[in-house]
C-alpha positions in Angstrom: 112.1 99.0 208.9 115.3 98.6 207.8 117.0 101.6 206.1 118.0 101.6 202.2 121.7 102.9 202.5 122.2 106.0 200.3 124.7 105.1 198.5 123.3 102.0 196.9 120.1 104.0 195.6 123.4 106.2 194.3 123.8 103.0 192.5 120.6 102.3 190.9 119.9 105.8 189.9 122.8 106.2 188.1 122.3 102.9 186.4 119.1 103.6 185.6 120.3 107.0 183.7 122.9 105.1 182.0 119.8 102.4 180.8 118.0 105.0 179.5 120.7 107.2 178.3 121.6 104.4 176.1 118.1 103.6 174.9 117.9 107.6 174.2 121.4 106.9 171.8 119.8 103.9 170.0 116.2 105.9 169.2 118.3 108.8 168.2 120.5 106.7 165.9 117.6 104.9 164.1 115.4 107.5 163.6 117.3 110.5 163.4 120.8 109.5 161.9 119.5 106.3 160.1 116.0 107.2 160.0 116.0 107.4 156.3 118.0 104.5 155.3 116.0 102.3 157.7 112.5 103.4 156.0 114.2 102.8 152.7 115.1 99.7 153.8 112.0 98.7 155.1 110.2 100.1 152.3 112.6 97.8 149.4 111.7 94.5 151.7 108.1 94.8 151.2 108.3 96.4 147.5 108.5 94.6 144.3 108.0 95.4 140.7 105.2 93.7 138.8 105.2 93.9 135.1 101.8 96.3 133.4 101.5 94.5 129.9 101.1 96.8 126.8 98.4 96.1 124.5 99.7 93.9 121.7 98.9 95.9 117.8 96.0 94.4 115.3 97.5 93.5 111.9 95.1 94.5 108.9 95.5 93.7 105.0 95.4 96.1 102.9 92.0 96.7 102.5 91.9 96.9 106.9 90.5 93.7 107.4 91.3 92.6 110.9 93.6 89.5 110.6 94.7 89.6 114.3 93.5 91.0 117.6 93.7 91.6 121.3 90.9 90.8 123.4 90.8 91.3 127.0 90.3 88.2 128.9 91.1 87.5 132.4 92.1 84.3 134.6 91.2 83.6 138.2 93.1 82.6 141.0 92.6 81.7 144.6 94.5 82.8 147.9 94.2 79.9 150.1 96.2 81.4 152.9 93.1 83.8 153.2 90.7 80.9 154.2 90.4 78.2 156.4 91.0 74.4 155.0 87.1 73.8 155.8 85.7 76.6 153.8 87.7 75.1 150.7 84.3 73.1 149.6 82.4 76.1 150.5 84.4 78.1 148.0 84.5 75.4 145.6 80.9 75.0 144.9 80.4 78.4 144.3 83.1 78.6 141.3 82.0 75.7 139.6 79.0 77.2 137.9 81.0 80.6 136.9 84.0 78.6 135.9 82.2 76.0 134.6 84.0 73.5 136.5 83.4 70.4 139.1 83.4 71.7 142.1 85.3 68.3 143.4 88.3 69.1 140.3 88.2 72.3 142.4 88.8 71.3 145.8 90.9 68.8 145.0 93.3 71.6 143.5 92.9 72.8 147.0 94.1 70.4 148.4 96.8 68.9 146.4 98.4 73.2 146.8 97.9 73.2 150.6 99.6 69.5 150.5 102.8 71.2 148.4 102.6 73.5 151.1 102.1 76.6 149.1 98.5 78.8 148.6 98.3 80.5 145.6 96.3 78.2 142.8 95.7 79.3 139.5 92.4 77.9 138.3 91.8 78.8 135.0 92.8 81.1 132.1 91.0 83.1 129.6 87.8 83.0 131.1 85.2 84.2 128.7 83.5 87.4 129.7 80.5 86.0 130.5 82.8 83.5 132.8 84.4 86.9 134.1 81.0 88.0 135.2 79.8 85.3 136.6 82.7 85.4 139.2 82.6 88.4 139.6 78.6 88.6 140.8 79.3 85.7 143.3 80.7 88.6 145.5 82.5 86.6 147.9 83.7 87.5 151.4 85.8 84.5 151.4 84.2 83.9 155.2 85.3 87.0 156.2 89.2 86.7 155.1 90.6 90.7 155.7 91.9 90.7 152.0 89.4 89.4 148.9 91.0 85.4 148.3 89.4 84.9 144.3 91.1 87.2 142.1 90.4 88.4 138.4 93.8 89.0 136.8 93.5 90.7 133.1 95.1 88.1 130.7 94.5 89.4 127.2 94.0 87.1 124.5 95.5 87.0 120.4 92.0 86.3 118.7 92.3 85.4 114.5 88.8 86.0 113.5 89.3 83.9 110.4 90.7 80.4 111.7 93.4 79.0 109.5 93.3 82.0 106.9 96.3 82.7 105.9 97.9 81.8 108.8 101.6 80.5 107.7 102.2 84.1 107.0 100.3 85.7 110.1 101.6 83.5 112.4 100.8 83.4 116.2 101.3 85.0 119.4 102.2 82.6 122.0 100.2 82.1 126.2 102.5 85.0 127.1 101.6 87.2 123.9 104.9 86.4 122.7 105.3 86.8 118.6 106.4 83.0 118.1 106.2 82.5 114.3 104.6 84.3 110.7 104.5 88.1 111.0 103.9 87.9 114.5 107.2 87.0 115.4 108.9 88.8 112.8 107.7 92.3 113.8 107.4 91.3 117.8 109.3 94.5 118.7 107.2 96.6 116.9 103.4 94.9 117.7 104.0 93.4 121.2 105.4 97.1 122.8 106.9 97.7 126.0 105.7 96.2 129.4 105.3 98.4 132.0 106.6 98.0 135.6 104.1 98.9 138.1 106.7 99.0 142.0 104.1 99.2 144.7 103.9 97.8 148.3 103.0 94.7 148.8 102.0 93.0 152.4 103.0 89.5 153.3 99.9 87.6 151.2 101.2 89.6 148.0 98.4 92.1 148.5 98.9 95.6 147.8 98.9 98.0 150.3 96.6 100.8 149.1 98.3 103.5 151.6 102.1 102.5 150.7 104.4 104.0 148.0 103.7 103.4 144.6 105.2 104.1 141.2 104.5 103.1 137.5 106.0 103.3 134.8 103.1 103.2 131.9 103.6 100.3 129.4 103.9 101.8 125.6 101.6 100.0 123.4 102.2 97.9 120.4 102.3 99.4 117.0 99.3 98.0 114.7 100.8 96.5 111.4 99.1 96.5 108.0 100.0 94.0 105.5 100.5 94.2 102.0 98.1 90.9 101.6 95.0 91.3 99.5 92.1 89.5 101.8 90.2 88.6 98.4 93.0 87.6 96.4 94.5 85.4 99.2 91.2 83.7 99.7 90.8 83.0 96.0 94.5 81.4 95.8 93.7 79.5 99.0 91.0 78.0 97.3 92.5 77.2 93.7 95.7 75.9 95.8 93.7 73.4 97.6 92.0 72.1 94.5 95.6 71.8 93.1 96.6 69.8 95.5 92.9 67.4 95.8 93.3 66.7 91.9 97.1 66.1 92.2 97.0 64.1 95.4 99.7 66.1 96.8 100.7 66.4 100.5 100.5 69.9 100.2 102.0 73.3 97.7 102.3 76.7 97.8 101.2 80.1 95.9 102.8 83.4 95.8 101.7 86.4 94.4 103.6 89.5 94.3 103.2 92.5 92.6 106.7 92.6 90.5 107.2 96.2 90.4 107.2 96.8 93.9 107.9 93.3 95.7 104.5 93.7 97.5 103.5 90.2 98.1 99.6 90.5 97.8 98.8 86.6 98.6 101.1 83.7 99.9 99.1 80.5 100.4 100.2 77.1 102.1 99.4 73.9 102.4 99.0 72.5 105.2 98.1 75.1 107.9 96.7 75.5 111.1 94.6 77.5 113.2 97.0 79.8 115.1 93.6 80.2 118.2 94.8 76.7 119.2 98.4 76.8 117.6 99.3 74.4 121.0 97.5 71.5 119.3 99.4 71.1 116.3 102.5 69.5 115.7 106.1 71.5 115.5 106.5 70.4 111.9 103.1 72.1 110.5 104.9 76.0 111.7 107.1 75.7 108.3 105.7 78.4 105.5 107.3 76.8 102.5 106.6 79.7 100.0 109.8 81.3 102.1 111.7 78.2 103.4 110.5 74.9 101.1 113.5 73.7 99.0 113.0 72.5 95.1 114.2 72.4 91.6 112.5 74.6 89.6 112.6 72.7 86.3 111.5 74.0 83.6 110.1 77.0 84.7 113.8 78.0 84.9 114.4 78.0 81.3 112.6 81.8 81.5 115.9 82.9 83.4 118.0 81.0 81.2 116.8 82.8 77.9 116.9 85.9 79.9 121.0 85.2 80.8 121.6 84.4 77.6 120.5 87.7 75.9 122.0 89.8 79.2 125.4 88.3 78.0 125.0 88.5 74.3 125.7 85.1 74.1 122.1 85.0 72.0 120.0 87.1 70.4 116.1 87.0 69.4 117.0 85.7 66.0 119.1 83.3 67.1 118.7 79.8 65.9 119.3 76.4 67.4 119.2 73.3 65.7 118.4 70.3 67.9 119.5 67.2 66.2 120.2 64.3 66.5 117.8 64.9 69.9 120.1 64.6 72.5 123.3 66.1 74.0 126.2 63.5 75.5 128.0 65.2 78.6 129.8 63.3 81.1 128.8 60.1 80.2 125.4 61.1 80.4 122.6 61.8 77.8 120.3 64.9 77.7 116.9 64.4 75.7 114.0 66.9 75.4 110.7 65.0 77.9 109.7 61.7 75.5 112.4 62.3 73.3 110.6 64.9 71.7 113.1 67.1 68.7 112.1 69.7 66.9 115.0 70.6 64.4 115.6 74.1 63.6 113.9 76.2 66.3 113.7 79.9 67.5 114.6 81.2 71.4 110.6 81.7 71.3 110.0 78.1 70.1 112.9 77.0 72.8 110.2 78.8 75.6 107.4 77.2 73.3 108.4 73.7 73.5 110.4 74.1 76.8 113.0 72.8 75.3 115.6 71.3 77.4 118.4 70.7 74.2 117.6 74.3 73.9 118.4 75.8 77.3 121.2 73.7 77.7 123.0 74.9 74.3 122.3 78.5 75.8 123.5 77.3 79.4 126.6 76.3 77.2 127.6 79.0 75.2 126.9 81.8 78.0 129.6 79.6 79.7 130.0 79.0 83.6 131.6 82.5 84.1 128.8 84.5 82.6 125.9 82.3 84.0 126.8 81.6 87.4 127.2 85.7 87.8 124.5 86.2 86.9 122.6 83.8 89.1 124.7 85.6 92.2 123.0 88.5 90.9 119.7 87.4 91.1 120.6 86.5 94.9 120.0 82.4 94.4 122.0 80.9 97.0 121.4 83.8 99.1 117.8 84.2 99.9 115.5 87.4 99.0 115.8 89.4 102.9 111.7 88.7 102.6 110.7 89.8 106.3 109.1 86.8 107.6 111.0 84.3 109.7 112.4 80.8 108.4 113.7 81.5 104.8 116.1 79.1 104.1 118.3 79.9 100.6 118.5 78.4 97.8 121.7 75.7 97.0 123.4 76.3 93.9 126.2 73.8 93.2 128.4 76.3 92.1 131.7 76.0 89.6 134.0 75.9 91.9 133.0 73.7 94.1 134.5 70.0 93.9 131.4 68.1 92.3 130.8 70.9 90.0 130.9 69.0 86.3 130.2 70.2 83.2 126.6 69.1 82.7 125.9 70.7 85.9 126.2 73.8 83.9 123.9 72.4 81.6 120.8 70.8 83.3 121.0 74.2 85.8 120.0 75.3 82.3 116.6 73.8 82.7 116.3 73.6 85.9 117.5 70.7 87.3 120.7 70.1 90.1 119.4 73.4 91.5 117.8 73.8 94.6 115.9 77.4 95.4 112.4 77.8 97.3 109.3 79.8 95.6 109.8 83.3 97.0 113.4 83.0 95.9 112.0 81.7 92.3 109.5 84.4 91.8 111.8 87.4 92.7 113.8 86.4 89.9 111.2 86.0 87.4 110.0 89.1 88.4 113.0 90.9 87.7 112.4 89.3 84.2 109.1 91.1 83.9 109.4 94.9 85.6 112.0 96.2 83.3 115.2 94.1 85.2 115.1 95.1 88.1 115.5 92.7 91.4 113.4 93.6 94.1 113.2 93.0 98.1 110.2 91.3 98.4 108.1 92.3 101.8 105.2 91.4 103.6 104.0 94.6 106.0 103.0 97.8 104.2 103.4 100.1 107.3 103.0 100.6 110.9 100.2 102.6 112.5 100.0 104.0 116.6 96.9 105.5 116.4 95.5 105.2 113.2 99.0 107.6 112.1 101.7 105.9 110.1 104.8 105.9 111.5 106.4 103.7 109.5 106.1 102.6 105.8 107.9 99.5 104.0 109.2 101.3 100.8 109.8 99.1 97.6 113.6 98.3 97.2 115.4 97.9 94.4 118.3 95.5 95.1 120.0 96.0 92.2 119.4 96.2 88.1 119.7 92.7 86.9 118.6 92.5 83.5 118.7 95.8 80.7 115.0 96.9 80.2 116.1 96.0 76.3 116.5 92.4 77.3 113.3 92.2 79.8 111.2 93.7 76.6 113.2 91.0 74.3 
């Protein structure tokens, strides 16, 4: 046999030790000296942060009559990449009963998700409990899979136990619980809470691994809101407003009422509306509550403001008398008659009211002058809108004196309502400030805010400012 010489196994040895010296360097390195930035590492590639929904607030009336609610619903999903292409029948057939489903709609979603080459299908959403249940009870292995492949994820649902009641004010929350219009949206911060973030490990198939790190950050749950609506009293103007609009084939109206000391708005009907359970099946242009955002002259119904202005300013007094011959008023080129050509001769600022005269609030339009009048419609915020808290208002458009097609019979028919634009809540503020003793209130929609049955926050009336002398709102 033929003798190794020494010094070559020298040789190996020595490069052996220098192998596994190095190898001893690189174990030291990454799991003494960058042990813990490798875990971390490692740890961050298979974490992620899921969002933990909060539990979106009820909204009561007054009386707590639940207007809106959570329920909580739940949507299933299948994980294909935890079953073979063959079982996909298999699995089928035994959702469709619980699901309520054809098992062949099934499969083919199946296959059309392993054809995009992706695995995660989302069958349906808000299953009914009973639907819930019934998946639930099928207990399935998904043939033998290591991780379960049919999933139950909570998906809470907005419920509105009374349909269409109401609804332009309440609103709707949208698929993602979203406050999207009405109150809902208005006061999203304060219902809808704060998400919580649940970061947890996760393994490749998104499952999560029950051993690994985990941390959660708890989601703080909506606020529930009470409104200042009156259940009974917005049923009843509901009703009256439909029949309204049947006997004056209209395409639709509105009806406001508001406590005029406070600014509590007690019932605001509107025509048409829609059930906010299915707000997706109704067209964009139906989510408009015109109480708050529907332009209009006011006609005569104005003349109660103009009376008002014209004692504010002295310009008339109770016992003031106006004379309305020969029955109509030449401005501009243009002629102002009372409606038919009605006169009435000598009349009284009660008679005006009486016969809504429109000779008579145009001669008071006239001798409080531009000046005086169109302060005093600035006061009363026309132009501006009222700050109600529900989405959309729109203000109304006054044609004001100095703008460039400002004339004076503009200052006259504004007198009785006519070449002025506002919308109902904006009409009714001012009226009311007419009736409470002159005062212009703020006029608001949610009482107070509740966590827990304990008010945390009330809606306090608010003056906006004194408009009319309590003298003058007696007068």
């Amino acid at each position: 046999m033929t003798e190794i010489p020494r010094r070559r196994v020298y040789l190996v040895l020595v490069a052996f030790v220098v192998f596994m010296g190095s190898i001893g360097v690189r174990l030291v390195s990454f799991q003494v000296i960058r042990g813990a930035d490798l875990g971390a590492s490692a740890r961050e590639e298979r974490s992620s942060d899921r969002p933990v929904p909060a539990r979106r607030g009820t909204i009561y009336d007054r009386n707590g009559n639940v207007l809106a609610s959570t329920i909580p619903l739940d949507r299933v999903e299948v994980d294909l990449s935890q079953i073979q292409p063959e079982d996909d029948a298999v699995l089928a057939r035994a959702l469709a009963g619980p699901l309520q489903m054809s098992a062949d709609d099934i499969a083919n979603r199946f296959h059309d998700t392993r054809a995009a080459h992706a695995y995660w299908v989302q069958l349906r959403r808000h299953l009914s409990p009973a639907q819930s249940d019934g998946v639930r009870a099928l207990k399935l292995g998904c043939m033998n899979a290591p991780s379960p492949c049919v999933l139950l994820t909570p998906e809470p649902q907005r419920v509105y136990p009374n349909g269409d009641f109401a609804s332009q004010v309440i609103g709707f929350a949208n698929w993602d619980l979203e406050g999207a219009y009405g109150v809902e949206r208005s006061y999203n911060a304060q219902i809808g809470g704060q998400p919580g973030r649940m970061r947890a490990e996760y393994d490749v198939n998104g499952n999560l691994i029950a051993v690994g790190q985990q941390h959660l950050d708890p989601p703080v749950d909506g606020l529930d809101v009470t409104l200042t609506l009156d259940a009974g009293i917005q049923r009843l103007v509901e009703r009256q407003l439909e029949m309204a609009i049947d006997s004056q084939h209209a395409a639709g109206g509105s009806a406001i009422v508001m406590d005029v000391n406070t600014g509590a708005i007690v019932a605001m009907a509107d025509r048409p509306s829609f059930d906010p359970n299915t707000f997706e099946s109704f067209d964009l242009s139906t989510f408009k509550n015109t109480a708050v955002s529907g332009l209009y002259e006011p006609g005569s119904t104005f003349k109660i403001l103009t009376m008002a202005i014209g004692l504010q300013t002295g310009a008339i007094t109770p016992d003031s008398i106006f004379y309305d011959a020969p029955g109509y008023i030449k401005v501009d080129d243009f002629t102002i008659t009372n409606l038919g050509g009605a006169t009435y001769g000598h009349e009284t600022m009660s008679e005006i009211l009486q016969h809504s005269s429109n000779l008579g609030a145009a001669w008071i339009a006239q001798k409080v002058g531009p000046d005086g009048f169109y302060n005093m419609l600035r006061q009363l915020n026309f132009g501006t809108g009222t700050g109600v808290d529900l989405p959309g208002e729109e203000a109304g458009i006054v044609n004001w004196p100095d703008a460039p097609d400002w004339r004076p019979i503009t200052l006259m028919t504004n007198g009785f309502g006519q070449g002025i634009s506002v919308t109902p809540i904006e009409m009714l503020t001012a009226v009311s400030a007419v009736a409470n003793g002159g005062k212009l209130m703020r006029p608001y929609i949610v009482q107070d805010l509740r966590h827990d049955g304990q008010v945390v926050h009330t809606n306090q009336p608010q003056v906006v400012r004194q408009v009319f002398s309590p003298e003058v709102s007696r007068e």
